[in-house]
C-alpha positions, 0 to 999 in steps of 0.5 A: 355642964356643957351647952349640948348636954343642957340642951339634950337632957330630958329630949327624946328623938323620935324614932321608929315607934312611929311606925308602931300601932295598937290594934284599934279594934278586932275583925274575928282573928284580923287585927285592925290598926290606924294605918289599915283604916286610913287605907280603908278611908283613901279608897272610899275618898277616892271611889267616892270622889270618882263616882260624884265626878262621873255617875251622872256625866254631863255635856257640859261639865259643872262642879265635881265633874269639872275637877274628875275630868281634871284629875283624868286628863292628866292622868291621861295626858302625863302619865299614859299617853308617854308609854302607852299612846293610843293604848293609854285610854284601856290603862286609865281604869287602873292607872288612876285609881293607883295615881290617887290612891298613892297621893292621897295615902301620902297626904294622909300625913298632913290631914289633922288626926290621921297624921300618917303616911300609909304608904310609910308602911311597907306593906301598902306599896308592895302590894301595888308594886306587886299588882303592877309586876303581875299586869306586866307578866300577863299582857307580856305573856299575851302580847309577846309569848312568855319567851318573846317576853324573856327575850326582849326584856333581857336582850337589848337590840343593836349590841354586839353579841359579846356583849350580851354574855354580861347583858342577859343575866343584869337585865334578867334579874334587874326585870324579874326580880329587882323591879317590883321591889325597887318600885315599892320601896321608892315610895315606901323609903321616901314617905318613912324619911319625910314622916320621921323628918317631920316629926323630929323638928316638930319634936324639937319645936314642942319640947324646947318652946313648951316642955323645957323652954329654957334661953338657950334651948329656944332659938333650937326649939324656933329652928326646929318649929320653923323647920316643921313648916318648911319640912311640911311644905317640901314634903306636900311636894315629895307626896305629890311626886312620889305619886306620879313617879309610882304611876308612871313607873306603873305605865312604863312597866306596863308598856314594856309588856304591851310592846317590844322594841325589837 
């Protein structure tokens, strides 16, 4: 019998079960599942957390006041002011809720019984992205006229006119139809991978070092537990970027409907 087949007997990668769940429980004809209520848990986190910062503001900021106003000045300072400078104040309301949301969605991946992603689930991003895309649409359409809106997303200034036969339609349905999906599966594809990656070597690290804990299959059941703790650590990182990318992303859409550049 060959070395990989004794180490594959009896193993069971993880797959895309993961992202599988039973109702938990039924409001009227709504079923309720885990990834729902982590939603429902990450926006009281955040409300909360926001409303202990800034209900009762002071001079001189102490505590949970001193971590908000944090938590709002880079928010502020990296991600609105690049795109929307002295506008960047107006957008706060909207670009840090989504900011925090998005991370702490992502975190819930590594909280001790919540153990998922939610923004692993396609559904969650696409409603952001969608949230955004809208935004884009009414302050473009306001600031610019929807065919000014048309006109300068599609038609980059300084290019001969030829040229623009090949630009106008790229740019018309890379704008208009493209964005807001590539904005949500961004977030949506990297959150899946890192879950599923984490979960096999934490699969193989269980089953080689408890389930069947063999000489051969314990140096792979060692591999795969050490790599679970770097995966993990890698993918604190990723959440964290993920988060700001998605939100930067937000302001700069939302500033492409504020501004033209023609």
């Amino acid at each position: 019998m060959s070395a990989p087949h004794i180490l594959a007997k009896d193993f069971e990668a993880p797959g895309l079960g993961l992202f599988e769940w039973k109702p938990l429980f039924h409001i009227g004809p709504f079923a309720v599942a885990k990834p729902i209520v982590l939603c429902a848990v990450v926006m009281i986190v955040v409300i909360a957390f926001f409303w202990a910062a800034f209900s009762k503001p002071k001079l001189v900021p102490r505590g949970w006041q001193n971590v908000g106003e944090v938590a709002y000045m880079f928010v502020r300072d990296e991600i609105g002011r690049p795109f929307l400078g002295k506008d960047a104040e107006k957008w706060l309301r909207l670009l840090i809720p989504v900011f925090f949301f998005v991370w702490l969605g992502n975190l819930m991946s590594v909280v001790p019984v919540a153990q998922f992603p939610v923004n692993s689930r396609i559904a969650f991003p696409f409603v952001l992205a969608v949230l955004i895309y809208l935004t884009f649409w009414a302050v473009g359409i306001k600031h610019q006229g929807f065919f000014g809106l048309l006109k300068n997303a599609t038609m980059p200034p300084d290019l001969p006119w030829a040229l623009y036969i090949i630009v106008i339609p790229i740019e018309f349905v890379s704008t208009f139809f493209i964005r807001p999906f590539t904005h949500a599966v961004r977030l949506f594809a990297n959150m899946f991978a890192g879950h599923l990656l984490i979960a096999l070597f934490a699969t193989v690290g269980f089953h080689f070092l408890w389930e069947k804990v063999t000489p051969l299959g314990f140096g792979v059941g060692v591999l795969g537990a050490v790599l679970t703790v770097v995966m993990t650590a890698f993918e604190l990182f990723i959440q964290a970027v993920q988060a700001y990318v998605f939100t930067l992303l937000a302001a700069f859409y939302i500033s492409a409907g504020l501004y033209s550049d023609h």
